[in-house]
C-alpha positions in Angstrom: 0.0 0.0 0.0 1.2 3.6 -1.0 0.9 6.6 1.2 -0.3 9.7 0.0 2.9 12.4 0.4 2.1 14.5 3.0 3.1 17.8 1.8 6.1 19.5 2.9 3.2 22.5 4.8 2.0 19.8 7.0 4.9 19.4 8.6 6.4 20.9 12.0 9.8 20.9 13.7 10.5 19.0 17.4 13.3 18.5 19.5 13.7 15.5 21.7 16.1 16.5 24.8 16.2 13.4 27.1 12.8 12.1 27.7 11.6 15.8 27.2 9.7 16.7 23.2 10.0 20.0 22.6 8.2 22.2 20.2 10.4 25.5 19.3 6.9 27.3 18.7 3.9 26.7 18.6 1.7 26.6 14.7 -1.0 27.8 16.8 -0.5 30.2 19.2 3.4 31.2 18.6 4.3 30.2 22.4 7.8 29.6 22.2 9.8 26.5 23.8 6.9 24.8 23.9 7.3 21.3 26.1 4.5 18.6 25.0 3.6 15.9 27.2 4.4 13.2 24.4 6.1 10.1 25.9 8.9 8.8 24.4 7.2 5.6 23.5 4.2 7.5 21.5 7.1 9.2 19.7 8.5 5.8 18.2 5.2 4.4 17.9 4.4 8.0 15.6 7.7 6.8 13.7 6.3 3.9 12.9 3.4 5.4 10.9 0.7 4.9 14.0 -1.7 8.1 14.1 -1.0 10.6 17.4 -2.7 13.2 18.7 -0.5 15.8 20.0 -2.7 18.4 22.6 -0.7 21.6 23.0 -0.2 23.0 26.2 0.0 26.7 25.4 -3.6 27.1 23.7 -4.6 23.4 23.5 -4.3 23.1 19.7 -3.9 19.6 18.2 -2.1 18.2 15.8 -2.9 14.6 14.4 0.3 13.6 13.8 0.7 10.8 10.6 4.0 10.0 11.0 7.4 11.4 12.5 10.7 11.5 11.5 14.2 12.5 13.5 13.4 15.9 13.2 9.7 16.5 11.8 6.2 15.6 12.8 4.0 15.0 9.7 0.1 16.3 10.3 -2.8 15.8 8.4 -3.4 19.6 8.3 -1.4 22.1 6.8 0.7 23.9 9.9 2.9 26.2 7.7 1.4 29.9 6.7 
């Protein structure tokens, strides 16, 4: 089975430090340093292609995450302007 590509605007930056994922801002609200309660394990299992939902702290947007790479999260919604 093929996967759609997920366009290159669906996608938003994270930084793992630790056990800690990090969001340098936030798509939504444009808090900065944003630290998500995302377990490590729901990172790998988002690497693996399993379907996340990722609640923001700041202002309680969510992203429904696809997929995840080293460095990206890959949405189903277009999080670039």
């Amino acid at each position: 089975m093929m996967m759609d590509v997920i366009p290159f605007e669906n996608t938003w930056p994270y930084e793992k430090q630790f056990d800690d994922i990090y969001l340098h801002e936030c798509p939504f609200c444009g808090e900065e340093q944003v630290l998500t309660h995302m377990k490590p394990e729901v990172l790998e299992q988002a690497k693996e292609g399993i379907k996340t939902s990722l609640i923001l702290p700041c202002c309680h947007g969510k992203i429904t995450i696809l997929e995840a790479d080293e460095d990206y999260f890959w949405a189903d919604e277009q999080l670039r302007k």
